[in-house]
C-alpha positions as CSV (number, residue, x, y, z in Angstrom):
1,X,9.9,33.4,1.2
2,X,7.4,30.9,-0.8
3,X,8.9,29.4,-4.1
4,X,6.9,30.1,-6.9
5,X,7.2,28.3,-10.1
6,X,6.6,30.9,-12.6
7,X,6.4,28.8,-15.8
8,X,3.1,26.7,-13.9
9,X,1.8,30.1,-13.0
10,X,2.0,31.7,-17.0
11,X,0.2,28.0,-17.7
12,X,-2.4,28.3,-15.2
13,X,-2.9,32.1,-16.0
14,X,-3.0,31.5,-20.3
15,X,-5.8,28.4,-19.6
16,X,-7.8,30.0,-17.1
17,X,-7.9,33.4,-20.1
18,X,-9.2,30.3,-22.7
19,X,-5.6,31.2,-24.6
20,X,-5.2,28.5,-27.1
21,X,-2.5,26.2,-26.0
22,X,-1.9,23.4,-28.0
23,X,-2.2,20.0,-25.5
24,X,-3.0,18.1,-28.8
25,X,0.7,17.8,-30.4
26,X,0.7,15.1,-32.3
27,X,4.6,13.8,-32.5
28,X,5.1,10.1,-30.7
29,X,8.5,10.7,-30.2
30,X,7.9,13.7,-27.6
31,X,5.9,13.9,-24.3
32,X,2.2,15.9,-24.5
33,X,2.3,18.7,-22.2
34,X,0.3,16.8,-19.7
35,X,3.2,14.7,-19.5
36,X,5.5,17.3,-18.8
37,X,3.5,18.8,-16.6
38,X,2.8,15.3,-14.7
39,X,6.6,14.8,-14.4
40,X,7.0,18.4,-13.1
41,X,4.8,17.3,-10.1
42,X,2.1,20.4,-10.6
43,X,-1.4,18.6,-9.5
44,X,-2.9,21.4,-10.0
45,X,-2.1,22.3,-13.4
46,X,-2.2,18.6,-14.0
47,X,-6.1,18.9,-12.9
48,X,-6.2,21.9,-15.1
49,X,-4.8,20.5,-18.4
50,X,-7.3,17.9,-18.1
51,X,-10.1,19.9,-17.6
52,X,-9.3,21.4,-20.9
53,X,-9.5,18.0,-22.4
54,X,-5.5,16.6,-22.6
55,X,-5.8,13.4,-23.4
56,X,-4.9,10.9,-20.2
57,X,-4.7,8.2,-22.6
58,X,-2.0,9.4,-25.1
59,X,1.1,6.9,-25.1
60,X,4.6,8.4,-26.6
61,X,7.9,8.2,-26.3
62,X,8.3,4.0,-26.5
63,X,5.0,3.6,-24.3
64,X,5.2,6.5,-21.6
65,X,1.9,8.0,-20.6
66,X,1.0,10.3,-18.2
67,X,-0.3,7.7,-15.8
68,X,2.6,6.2,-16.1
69,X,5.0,9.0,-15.8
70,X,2.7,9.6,-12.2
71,X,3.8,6.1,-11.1
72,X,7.5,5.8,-12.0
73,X,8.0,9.1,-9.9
74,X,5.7,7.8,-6.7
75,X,3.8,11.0,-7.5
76,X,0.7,9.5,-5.4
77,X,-2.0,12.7,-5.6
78,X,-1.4,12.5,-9.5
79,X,-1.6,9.2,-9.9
80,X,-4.6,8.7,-7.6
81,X,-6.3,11.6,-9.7
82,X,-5.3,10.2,-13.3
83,X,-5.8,6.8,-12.7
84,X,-9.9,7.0,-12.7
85,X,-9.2,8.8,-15.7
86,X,-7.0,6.4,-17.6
87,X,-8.5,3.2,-19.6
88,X,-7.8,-0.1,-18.2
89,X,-5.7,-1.8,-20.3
90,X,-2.7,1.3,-19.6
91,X,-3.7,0.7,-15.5
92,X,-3.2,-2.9,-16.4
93,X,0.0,-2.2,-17.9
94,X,0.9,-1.1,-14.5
95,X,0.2,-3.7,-12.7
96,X,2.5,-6.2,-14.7
């Protein structure tokens, strides 16, 4: 039986019906939804979220970004996919 994660299915079903989802929260102490999705390992909502314009760039939570989030985990089809996306001073960040 295949495992199907039902919360990145409603996601990818509400976005792909335009339903308005909020990806532009604007509280610094709590991840974006792109974060949370990036942590959750979902490429392809990931890929999704940012084709509806979530910011790549958003830093919260004492300087996490999604990018970031990508790399800590070793989440290498994410990362490899965000990180043309992501300005360089955050990949330089990285790299330090």
């Amino acid at each position: 039986m295949k495992k199907v994660n039902l919360g990145s299915s409603i996601l990818i079903y509400l976005v792909t019906i335009k339903f308005i989802i909020n990806i532009f929260i604007k509280d610094p102490e709590y991840w974006t939804p792109l974060m949370c999705i990036v942590s959750s390992r979902n490429f392809n909502v990931v890929r999704l979220l940012v084709e509806v314009s979530a910011d790549v760039n958003e830093i919260r939570d004492r300087g996490n970004f999604p990018l970031a989030i990508a790399a800590d985990n070793g989440y290498s089809e994410i990362l490899n996919y965000l990180a043309s996306l992501t300005n360089i001073e955050l990949r330089q960040q990285l790299e330090n």
